[in-house]
Every structure is written in C-alpha cells, then in structure tokens.
mmCIF file as gemmi writes it, N, C-alpha and C atoms, coordinates in Angstrom:
data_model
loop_
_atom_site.group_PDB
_atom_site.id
_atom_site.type_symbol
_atom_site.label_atom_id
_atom_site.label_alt_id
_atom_site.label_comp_id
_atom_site.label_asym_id
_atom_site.label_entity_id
_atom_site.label_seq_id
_atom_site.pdbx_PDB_ins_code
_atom_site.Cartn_x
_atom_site.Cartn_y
_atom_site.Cartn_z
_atom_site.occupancy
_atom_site.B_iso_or_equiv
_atom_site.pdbx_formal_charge
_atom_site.auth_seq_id
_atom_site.auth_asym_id
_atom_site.pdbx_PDB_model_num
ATOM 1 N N . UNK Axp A 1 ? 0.841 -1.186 0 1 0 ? 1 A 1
ATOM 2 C CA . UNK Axp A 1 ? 0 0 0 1 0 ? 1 A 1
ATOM 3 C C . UNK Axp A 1 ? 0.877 1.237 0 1 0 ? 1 A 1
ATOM 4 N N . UNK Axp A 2 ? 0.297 2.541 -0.842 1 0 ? 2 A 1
ATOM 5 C CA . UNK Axp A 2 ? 1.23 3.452 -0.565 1 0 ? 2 A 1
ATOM 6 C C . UNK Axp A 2 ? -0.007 4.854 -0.174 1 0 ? 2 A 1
ATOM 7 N N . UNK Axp A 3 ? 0.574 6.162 -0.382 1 0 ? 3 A 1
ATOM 8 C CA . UNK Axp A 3 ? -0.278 6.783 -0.161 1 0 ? 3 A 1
ATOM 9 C C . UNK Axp A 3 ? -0.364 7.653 -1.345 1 0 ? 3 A 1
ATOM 10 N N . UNK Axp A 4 ? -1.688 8.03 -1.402 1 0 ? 4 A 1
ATOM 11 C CA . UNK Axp A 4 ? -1.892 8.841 -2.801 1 0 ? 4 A 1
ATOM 12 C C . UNK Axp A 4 ? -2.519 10.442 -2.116 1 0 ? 4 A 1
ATOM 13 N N . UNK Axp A 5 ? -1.874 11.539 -3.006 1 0 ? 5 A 1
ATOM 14 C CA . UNK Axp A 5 ? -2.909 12.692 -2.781 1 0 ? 5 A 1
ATOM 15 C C . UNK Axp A 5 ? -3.369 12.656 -3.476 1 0 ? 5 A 1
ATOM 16 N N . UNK Axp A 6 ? -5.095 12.994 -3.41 1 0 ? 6 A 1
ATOM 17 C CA . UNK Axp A 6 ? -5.989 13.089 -4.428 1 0 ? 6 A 1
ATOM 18 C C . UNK Axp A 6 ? -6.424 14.548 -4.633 1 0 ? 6 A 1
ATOM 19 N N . UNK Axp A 7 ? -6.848 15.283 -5.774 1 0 ? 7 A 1
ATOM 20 C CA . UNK Axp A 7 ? -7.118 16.536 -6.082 1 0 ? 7 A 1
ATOM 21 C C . UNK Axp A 7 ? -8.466 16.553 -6.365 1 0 ? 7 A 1
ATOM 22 N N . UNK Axp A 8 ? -9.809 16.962 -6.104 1 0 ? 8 A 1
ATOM 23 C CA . UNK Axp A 8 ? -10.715 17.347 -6.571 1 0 ? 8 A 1
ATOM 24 C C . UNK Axp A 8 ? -10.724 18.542 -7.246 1 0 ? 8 A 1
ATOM 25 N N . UNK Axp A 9 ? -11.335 19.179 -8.462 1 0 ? 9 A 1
ATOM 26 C CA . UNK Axp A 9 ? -11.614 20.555 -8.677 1 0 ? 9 A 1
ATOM 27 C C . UNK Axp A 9 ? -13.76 20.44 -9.04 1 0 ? 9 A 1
ATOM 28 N N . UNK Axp A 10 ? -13.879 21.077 -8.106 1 0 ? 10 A 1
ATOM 29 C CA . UNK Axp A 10 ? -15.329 20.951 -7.967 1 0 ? 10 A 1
ATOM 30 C C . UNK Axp A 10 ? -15.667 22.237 -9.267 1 0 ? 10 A 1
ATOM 31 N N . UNK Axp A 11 ? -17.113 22.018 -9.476 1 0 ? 11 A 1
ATOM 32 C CA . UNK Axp A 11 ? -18.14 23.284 -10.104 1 0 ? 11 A 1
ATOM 33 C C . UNK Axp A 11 ? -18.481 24.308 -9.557 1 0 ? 11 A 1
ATOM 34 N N . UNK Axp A 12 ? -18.429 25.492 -10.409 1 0 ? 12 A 1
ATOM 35 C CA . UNK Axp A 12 ? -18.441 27.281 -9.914 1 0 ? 12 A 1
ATOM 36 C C . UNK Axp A 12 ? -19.896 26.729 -9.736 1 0 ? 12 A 1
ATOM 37 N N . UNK Axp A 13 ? -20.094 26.085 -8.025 1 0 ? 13 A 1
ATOM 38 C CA . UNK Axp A 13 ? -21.665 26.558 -8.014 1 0 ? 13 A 1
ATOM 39 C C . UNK Axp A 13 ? -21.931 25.993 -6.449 1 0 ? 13 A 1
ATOM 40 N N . UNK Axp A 14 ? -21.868 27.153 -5.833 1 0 ? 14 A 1
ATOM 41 C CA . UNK Axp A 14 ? -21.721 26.917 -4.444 1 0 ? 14 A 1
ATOM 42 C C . UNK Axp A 14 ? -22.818 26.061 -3.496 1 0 ? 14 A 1
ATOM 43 N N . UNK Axp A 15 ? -24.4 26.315 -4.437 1 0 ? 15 A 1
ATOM 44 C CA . UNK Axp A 15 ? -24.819 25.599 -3.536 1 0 ? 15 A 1
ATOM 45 C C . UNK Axp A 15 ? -25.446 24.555 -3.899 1 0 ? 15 A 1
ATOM 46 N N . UNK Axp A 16 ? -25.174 24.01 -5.258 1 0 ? 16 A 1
ATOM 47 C CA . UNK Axp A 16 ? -25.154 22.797 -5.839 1 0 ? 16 A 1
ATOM 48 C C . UNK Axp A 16 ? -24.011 21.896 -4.968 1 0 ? 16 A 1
ATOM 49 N N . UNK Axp A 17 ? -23.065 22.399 -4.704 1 0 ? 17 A 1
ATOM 50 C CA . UNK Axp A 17 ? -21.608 21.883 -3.882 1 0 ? 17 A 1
ATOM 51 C C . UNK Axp A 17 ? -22.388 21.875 -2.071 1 0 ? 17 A 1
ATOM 52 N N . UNK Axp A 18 ? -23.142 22.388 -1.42 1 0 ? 18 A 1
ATOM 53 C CA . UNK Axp A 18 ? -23.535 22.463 -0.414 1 0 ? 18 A 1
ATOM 54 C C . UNK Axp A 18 ? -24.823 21.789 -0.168 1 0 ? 18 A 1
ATOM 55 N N . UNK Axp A 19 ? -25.391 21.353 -0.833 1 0 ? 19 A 1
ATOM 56 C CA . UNK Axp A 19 ? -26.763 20.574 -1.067 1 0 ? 19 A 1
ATOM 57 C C . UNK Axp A 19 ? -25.76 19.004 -0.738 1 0 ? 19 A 1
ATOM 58 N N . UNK Axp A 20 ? -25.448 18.442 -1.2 1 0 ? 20 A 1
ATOM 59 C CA . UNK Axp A 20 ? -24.81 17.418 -1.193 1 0 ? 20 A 1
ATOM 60 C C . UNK Axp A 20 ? -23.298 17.402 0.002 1 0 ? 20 A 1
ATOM 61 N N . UNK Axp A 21 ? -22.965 18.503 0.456 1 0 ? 21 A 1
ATOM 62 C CA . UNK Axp A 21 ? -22.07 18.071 1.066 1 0 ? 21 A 1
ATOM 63 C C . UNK Axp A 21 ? -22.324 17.547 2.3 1 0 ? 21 A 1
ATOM 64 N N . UNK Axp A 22 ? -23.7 17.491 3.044 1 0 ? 22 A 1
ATOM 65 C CA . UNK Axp A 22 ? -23.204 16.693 4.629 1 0 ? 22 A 1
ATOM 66 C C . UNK Axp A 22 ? -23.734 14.925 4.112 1 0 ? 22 A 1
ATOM 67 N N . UNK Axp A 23 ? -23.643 14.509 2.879 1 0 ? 23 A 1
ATOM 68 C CA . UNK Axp A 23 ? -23.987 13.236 2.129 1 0 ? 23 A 1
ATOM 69 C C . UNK Axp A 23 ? -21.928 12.835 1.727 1 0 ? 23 A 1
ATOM 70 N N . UNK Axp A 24 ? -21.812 14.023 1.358 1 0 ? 24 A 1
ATOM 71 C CA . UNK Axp A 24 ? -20.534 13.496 0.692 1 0 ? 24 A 1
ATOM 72 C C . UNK Axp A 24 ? -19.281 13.675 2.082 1 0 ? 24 A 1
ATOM 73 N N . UNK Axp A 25 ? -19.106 14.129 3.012 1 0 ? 25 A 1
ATOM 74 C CA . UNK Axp A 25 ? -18.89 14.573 4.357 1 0 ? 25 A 1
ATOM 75 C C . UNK Axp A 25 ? -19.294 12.554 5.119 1 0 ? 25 A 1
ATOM 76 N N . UNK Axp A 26 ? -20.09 12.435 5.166 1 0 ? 26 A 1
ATOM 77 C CA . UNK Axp A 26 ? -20.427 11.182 5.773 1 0 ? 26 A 1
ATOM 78 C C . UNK Axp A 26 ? -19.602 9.946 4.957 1 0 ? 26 A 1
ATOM 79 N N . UNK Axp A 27 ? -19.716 10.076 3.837 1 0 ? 27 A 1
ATOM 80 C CA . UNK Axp A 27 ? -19.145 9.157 3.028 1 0 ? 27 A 1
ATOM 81 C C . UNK Axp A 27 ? -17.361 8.674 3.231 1 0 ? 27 A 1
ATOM 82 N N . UNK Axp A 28 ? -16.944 10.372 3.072 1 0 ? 28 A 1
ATOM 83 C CA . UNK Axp A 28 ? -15.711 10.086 3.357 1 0 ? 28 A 1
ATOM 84 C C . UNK Axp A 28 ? -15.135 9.676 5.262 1 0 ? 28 A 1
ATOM 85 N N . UNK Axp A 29 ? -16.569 10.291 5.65 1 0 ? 29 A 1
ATOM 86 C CA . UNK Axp A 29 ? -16.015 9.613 7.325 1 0 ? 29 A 1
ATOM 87 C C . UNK Axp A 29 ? -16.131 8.013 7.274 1 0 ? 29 A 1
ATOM 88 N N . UNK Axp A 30 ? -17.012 7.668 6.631 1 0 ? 30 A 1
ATOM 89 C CA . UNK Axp A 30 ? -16.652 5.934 6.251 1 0 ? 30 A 1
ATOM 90 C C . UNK Axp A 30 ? -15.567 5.66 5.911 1 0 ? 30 A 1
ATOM 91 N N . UNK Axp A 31 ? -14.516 6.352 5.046 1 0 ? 31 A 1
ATOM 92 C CA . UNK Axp A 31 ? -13.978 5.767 4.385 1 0 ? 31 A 1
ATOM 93 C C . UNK Axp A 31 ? -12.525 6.032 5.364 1 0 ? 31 A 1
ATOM 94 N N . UNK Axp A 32 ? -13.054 7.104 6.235 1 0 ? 32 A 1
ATOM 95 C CA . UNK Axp A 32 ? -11.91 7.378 7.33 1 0 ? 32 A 1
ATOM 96 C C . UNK Axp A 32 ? -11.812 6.169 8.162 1 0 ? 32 A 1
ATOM 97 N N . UNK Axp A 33 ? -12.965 5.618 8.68 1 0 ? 33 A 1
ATOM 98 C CA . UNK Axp A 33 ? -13.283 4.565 9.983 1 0 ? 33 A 1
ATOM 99 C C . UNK Axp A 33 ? -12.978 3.276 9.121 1 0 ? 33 A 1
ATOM 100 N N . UNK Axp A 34 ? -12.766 3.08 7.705 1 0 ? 34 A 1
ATOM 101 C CA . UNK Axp A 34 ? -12.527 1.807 7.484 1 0 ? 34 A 1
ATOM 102 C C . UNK Axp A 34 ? -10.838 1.866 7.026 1 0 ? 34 A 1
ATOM 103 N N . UNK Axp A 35 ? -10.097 2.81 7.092 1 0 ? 35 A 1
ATOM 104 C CA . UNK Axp A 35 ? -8.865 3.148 6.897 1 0 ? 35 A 1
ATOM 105 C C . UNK Axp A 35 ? -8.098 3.791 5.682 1 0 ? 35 A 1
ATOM 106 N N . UNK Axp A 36 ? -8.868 3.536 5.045 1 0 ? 36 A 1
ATOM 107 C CA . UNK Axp A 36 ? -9.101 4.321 3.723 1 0 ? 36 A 1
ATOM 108 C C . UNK Axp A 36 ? -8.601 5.628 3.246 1 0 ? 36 A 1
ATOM 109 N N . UNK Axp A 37 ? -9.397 6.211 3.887 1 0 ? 37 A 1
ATOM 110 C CA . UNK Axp A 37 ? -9.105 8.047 3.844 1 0 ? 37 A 1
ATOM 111 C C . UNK Axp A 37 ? -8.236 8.113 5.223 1 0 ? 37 A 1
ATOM 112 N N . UNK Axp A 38 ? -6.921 9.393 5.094 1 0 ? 38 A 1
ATOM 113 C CA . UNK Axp A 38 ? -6.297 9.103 5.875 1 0 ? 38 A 1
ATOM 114 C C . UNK Axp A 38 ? -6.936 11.407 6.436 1 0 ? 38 A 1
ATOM 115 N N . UNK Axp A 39 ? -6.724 11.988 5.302 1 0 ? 39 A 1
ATOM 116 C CA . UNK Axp A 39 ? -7.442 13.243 5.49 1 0 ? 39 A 1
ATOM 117 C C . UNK Axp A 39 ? -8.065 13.815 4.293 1 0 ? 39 A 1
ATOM 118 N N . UNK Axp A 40 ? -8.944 14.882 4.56 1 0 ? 40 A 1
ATOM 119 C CA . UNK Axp A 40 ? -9.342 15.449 3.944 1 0 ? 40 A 1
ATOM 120 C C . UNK Axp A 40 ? -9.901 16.794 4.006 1 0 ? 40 A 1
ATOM 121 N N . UNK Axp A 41 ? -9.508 17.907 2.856 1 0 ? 41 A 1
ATOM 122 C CA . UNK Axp A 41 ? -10.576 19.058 3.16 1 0 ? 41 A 1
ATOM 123 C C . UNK Axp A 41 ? -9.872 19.533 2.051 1 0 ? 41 A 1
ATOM 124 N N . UNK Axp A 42 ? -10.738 20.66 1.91 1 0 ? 42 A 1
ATOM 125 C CA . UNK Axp A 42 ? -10.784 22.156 1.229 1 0 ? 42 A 1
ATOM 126 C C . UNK Axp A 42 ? -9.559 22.799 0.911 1 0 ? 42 A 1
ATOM 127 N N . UNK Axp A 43 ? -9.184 23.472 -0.596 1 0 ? 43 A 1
ATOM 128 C CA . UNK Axp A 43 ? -8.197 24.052 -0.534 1 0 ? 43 A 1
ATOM 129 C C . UNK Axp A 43 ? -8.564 25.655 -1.122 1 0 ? 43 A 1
ATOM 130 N N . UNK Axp A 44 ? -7.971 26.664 -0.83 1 0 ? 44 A 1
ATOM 131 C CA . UNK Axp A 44 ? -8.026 27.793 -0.962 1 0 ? 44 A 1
ATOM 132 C C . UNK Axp A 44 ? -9.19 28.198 -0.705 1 0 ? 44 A 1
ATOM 133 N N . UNK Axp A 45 ? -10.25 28.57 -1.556 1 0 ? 45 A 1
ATOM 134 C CA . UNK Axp A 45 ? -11.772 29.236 -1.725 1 0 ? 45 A 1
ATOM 135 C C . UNK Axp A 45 ? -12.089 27.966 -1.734 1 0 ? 45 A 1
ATOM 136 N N . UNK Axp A 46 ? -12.219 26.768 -1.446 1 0 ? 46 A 1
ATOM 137 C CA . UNK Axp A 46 ? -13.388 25.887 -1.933 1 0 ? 46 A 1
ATOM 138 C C . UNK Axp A 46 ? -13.489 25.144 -2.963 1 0 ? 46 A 1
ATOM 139 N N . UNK Axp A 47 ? -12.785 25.991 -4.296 1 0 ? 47 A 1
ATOM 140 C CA . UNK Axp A 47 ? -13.488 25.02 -5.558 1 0 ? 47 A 1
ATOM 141 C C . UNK Axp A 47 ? -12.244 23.968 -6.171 1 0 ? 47 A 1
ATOM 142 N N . UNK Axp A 48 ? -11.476 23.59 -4.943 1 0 ? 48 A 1
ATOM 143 C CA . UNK Axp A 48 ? -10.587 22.391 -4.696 1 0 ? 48 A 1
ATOM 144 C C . UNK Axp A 48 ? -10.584 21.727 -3.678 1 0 ? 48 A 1
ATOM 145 N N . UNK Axp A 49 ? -10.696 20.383 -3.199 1 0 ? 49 A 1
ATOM 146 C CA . UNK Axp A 49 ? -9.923 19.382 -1.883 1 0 ? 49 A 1
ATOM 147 C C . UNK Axp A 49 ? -8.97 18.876 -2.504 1 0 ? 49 A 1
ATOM 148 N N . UNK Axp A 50 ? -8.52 18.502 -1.294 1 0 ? 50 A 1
ATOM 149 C CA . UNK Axp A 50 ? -7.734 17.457 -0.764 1 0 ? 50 A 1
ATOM 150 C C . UNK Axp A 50 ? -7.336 16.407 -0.235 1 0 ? 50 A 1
ATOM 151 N N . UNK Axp A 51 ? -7.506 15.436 -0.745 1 0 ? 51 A 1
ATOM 152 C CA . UNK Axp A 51 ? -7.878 14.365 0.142 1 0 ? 51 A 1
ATOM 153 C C . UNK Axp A 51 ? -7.008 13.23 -0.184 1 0 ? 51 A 1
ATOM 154 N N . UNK Axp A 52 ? -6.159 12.47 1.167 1 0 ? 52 A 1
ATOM 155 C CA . UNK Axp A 52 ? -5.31 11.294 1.296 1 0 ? 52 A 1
ATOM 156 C C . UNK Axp A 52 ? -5.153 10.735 1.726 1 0 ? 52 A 1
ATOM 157 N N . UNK Axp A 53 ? -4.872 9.731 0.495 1 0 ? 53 A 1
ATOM 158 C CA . UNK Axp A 53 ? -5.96 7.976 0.563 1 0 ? 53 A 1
ATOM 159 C C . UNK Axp A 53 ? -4.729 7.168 0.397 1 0 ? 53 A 1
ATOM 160 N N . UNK Axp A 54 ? -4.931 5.862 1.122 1 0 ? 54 A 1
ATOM 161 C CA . UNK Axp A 54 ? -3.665 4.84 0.717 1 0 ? 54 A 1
ATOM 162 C C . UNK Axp A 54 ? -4.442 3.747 0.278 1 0 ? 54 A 1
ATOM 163 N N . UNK Axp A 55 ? -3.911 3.329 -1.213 1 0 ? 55 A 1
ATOM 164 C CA . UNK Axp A 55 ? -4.224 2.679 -2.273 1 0 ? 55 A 1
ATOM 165 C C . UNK Axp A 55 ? -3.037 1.963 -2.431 1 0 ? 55 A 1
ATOM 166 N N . UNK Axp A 56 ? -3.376 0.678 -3.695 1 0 ? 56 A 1
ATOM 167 C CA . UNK Axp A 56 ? -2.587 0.578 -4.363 1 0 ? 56 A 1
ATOM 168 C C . UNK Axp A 56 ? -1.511 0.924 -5.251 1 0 ? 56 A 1
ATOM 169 N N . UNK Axp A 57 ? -2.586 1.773 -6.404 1 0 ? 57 A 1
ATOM 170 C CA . UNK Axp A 57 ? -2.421 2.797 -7.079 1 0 ? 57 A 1
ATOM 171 C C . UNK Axp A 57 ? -2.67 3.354 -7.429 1 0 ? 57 A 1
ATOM 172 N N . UNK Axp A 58 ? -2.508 4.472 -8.286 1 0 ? 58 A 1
ATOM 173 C CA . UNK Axp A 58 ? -3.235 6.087 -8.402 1 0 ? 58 A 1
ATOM 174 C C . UNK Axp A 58 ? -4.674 5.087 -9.262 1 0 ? 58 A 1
ATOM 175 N N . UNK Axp A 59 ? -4.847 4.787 -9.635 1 0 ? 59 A 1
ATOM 176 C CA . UNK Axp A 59 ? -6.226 4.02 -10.542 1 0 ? 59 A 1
ATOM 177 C C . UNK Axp A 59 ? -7.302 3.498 -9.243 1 0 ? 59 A 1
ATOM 178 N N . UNK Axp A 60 ? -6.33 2.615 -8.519 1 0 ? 60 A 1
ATOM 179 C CA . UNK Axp A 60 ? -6.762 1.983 -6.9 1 0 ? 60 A 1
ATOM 180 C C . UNK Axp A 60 ? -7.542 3.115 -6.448 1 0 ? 60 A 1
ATOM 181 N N . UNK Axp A 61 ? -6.862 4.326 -6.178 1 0 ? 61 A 1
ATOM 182 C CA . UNK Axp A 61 ? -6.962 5.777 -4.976 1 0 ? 61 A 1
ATOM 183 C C . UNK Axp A 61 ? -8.437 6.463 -5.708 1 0 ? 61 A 1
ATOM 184 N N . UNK Axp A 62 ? -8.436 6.543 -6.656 1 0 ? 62 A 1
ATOM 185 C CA . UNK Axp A 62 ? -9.542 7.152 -7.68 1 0 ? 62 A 1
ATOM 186 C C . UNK Axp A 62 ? -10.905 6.326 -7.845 1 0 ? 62 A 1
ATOM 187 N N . UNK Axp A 63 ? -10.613 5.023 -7.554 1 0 ? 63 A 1
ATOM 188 C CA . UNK Axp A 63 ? -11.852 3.706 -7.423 1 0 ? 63 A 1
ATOM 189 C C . UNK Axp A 63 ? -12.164 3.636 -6.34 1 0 ? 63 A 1
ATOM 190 N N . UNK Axp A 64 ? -11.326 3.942 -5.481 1 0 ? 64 A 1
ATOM 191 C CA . UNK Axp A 64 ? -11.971 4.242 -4.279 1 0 ? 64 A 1
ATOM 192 C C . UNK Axp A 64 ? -12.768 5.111 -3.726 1 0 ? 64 A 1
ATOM 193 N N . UNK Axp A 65 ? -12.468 6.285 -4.379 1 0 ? 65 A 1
ATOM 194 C CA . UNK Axp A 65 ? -13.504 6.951 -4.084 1 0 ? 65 A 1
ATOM 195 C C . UNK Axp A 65 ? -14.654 6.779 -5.009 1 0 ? 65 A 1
ATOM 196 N N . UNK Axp A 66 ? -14.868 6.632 -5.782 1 0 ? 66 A 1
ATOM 197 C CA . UNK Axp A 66 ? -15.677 6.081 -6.993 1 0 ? 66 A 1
ATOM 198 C C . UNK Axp A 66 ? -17.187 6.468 -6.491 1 0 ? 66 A 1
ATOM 199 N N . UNK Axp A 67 ? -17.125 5.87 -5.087 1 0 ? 67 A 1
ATOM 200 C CA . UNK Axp A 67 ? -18.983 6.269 -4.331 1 0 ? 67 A 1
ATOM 201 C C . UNK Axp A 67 ? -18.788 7.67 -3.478 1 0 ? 67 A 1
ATOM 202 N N . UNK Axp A 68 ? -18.229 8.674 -3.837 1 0 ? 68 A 1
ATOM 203 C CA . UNK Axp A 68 ? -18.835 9.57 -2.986 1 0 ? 68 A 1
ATOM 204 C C . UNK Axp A 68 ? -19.445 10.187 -3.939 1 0 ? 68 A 1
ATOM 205 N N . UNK Axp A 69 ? -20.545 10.871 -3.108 1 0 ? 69 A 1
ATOM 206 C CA . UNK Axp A 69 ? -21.637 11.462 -3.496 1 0 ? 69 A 1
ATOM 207 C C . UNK Axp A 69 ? -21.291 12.886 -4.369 1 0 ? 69 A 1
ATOM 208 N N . UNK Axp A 70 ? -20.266 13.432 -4.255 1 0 ? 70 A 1
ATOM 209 C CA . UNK Axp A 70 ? -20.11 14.346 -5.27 1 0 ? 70 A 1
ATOM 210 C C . UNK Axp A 70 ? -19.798 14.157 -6.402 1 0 ? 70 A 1
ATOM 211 N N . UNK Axp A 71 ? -19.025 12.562 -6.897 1 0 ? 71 A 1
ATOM 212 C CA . UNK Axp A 71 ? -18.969 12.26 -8.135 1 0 ? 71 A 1
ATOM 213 C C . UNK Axp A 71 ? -20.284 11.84 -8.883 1 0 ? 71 A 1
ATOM 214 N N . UNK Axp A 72 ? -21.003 11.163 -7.958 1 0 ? 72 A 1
ATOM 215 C CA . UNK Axp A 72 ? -22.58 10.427 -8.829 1 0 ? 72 A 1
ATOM 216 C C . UNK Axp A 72 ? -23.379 12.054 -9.054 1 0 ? 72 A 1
ATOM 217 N N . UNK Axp A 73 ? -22.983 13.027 -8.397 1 0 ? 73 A 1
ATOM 218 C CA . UNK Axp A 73 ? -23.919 14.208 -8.647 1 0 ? 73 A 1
ATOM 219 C C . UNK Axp A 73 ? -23.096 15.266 -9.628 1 0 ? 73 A 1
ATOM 220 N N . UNK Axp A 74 ? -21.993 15.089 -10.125 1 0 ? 74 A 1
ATOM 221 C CA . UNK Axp A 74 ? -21.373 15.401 -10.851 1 0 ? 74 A 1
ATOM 222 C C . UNK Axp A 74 ? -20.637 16.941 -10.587 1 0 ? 74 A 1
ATOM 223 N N . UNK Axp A 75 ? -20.597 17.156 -8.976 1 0 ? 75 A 1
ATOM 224 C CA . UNK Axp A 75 ? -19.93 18.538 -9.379 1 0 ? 75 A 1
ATOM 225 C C . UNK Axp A 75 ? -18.22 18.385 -9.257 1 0 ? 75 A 1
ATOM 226 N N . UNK Axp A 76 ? -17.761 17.042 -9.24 1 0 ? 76 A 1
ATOM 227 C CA . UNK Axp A 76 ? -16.232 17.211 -9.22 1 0 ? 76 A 1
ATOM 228 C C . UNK Axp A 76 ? -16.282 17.098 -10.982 1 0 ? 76 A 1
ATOM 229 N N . UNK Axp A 77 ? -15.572 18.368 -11.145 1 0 ? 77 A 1
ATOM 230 C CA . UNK Axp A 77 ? -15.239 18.515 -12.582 1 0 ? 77 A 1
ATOM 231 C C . UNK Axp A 77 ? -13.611 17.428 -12.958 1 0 ? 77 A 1
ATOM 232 N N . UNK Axp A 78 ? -12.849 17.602 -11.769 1 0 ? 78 A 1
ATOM 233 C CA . UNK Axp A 78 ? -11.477 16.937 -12.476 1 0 ? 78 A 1
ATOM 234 C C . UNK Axp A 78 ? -11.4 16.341 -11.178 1 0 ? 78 A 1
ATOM 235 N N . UNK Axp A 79 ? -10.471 14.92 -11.036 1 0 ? 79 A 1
ATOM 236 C CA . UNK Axp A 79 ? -9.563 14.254 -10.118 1 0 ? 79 A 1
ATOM 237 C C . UNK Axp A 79 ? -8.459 13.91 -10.374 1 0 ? 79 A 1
ATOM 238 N N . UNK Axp A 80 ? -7.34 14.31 -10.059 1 0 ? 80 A 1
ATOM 239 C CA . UNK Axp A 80 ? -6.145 13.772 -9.961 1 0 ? 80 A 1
ATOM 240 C C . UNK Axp A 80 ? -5.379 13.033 -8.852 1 0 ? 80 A 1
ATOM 241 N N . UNK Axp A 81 ? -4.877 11.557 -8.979 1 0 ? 81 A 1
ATOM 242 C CA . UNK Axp A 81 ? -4.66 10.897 -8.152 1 0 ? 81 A 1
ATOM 243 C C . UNK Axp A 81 ? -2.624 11.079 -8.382 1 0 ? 81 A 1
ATOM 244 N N . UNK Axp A 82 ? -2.236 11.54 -7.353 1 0 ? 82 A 1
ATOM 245 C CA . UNK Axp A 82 ? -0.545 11.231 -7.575 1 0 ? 82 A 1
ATOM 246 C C . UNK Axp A 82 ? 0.252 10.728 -6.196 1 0 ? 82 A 1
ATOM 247 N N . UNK Axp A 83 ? 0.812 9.751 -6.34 1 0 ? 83 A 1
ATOM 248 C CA . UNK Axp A 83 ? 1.584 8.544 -5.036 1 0 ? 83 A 1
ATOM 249 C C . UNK Axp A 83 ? 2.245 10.214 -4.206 1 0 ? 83 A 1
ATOM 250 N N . UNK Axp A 84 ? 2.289 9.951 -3.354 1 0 ? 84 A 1
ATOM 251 C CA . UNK Axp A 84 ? 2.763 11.043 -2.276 1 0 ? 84 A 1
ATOM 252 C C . UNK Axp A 84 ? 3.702 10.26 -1.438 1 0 ? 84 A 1
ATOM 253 N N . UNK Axp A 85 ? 5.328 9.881 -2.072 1 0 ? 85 A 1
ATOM 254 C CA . UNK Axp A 85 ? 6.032 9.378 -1.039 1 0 ? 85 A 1
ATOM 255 C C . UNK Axp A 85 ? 6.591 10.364 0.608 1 0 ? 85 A 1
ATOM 256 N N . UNK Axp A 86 ? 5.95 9.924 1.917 1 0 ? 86 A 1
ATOM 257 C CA . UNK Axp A 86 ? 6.392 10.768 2.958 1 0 ? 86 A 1
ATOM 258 C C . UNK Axp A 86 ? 8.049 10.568 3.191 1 0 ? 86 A 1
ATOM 259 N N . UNK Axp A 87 ? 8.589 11.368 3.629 1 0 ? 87 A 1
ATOM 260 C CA . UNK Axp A 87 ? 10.518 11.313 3.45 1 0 ? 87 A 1
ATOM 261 C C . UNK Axp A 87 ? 10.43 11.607 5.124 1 0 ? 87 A 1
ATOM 262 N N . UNK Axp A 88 ? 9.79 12.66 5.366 1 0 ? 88 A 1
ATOM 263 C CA . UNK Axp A 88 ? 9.803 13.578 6.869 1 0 ? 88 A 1
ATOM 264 C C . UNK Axp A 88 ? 8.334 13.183 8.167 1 0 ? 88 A 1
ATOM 265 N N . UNK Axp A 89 ? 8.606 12.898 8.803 1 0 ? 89 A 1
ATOM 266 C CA . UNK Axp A 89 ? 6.769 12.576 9.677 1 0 ? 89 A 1
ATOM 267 C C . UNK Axp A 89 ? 6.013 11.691 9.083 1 0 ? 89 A 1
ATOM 268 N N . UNK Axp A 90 ? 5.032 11.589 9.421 1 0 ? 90 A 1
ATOM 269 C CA . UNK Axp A 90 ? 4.296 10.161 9.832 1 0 ? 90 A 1
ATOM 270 C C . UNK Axp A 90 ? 2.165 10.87 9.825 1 0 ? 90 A 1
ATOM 271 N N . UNK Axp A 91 ? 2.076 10.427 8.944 1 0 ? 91 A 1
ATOM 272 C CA . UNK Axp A 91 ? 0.709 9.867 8.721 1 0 ? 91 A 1
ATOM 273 C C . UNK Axp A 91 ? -0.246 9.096 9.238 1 0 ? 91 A 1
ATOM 274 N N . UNK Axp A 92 ? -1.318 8.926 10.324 1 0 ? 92 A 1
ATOM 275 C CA . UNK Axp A 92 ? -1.991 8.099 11.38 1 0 ? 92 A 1
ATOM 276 C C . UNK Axp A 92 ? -2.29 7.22 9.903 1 0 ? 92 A 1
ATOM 277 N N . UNK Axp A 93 ? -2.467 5.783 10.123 1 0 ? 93 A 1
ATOM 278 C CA . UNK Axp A 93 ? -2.423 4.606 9.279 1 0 ? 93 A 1
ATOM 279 C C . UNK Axp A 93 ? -1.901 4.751 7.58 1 0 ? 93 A 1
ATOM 280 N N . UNK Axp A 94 ? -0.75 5.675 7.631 1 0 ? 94 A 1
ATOM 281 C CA . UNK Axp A 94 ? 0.002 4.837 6.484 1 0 ? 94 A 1
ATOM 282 C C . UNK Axp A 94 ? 1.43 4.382 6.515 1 0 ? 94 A 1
C-alpha cells in the first residue's frame, strides 16, 4: 500500500456543492473509519480538496472513491490521483 494525494476541482456553483455536502462529508467519514481516507478538506476558496488515501495505485486511490456522493452528482469537474512518497513525519495509518 502506498499513499496517494488526491485533487478534486469541484463546479463554480456553491450551492449545488452544499446541497450534497453533509452526504458526501459522511461518506468520506466511512472511508476514514474503514482506513481508507487518511485526510481530507478544502483548498483555498473551496473550488478544490484534498484528500489522502492509501491505495494501491493512483487508478486503486480514484476507485476508491468512486462512491462519494459528489462524483454520482457530478460537481467534481477533475480528479487527480498522484503517489505522495512521505521522506519527513508520519501519517496516522500509512
């Protein structure tokens, strides 16, 4: 297993993105409690996260998320999955 950062870039549409988020918010706390997601949140204004997952591989990290609710509702416009080797500190379960 390694660890992947994942990139969301969500849709200019704030409350299309807020209608769905305490659905997509729950999802990823599943995916926290089953070990999955290691963190996640928001970058700058909003219309990016962050979120890191230990997968196989970047294909693995991206299938995994596959069920959250912001992809079946379509406001993540892009995902990028890239291996994040740690060199310095320590990550709770990776």
């Amino acid at each position: 297993m390694a660890v992947f950062a994942v990139q969301y870039t969500y849709i200019d549409d704030a409350q299309r993105l807020a209608t769905f988020r305490p659905e997509h918010r729950e999802h990823l706390a599943e995916l926290l409690r089953e070990g999955t997601l290691l963190l996640s949140g928001p970058l700058d204004d909003g219309s990016e996260a962050l979120l890191i997952v230990v997968a196989d591989s970047a294909e693995d990290a991206l299938a995994k998320l596959d069920g959250d609710p912001f992809k079946r509702e379509r406001v993540i416009i892009d995902r990028v999955a890239r291996e994040w080797k740690i060199v310095i500190g320590e990550l709770p379960g990776a």
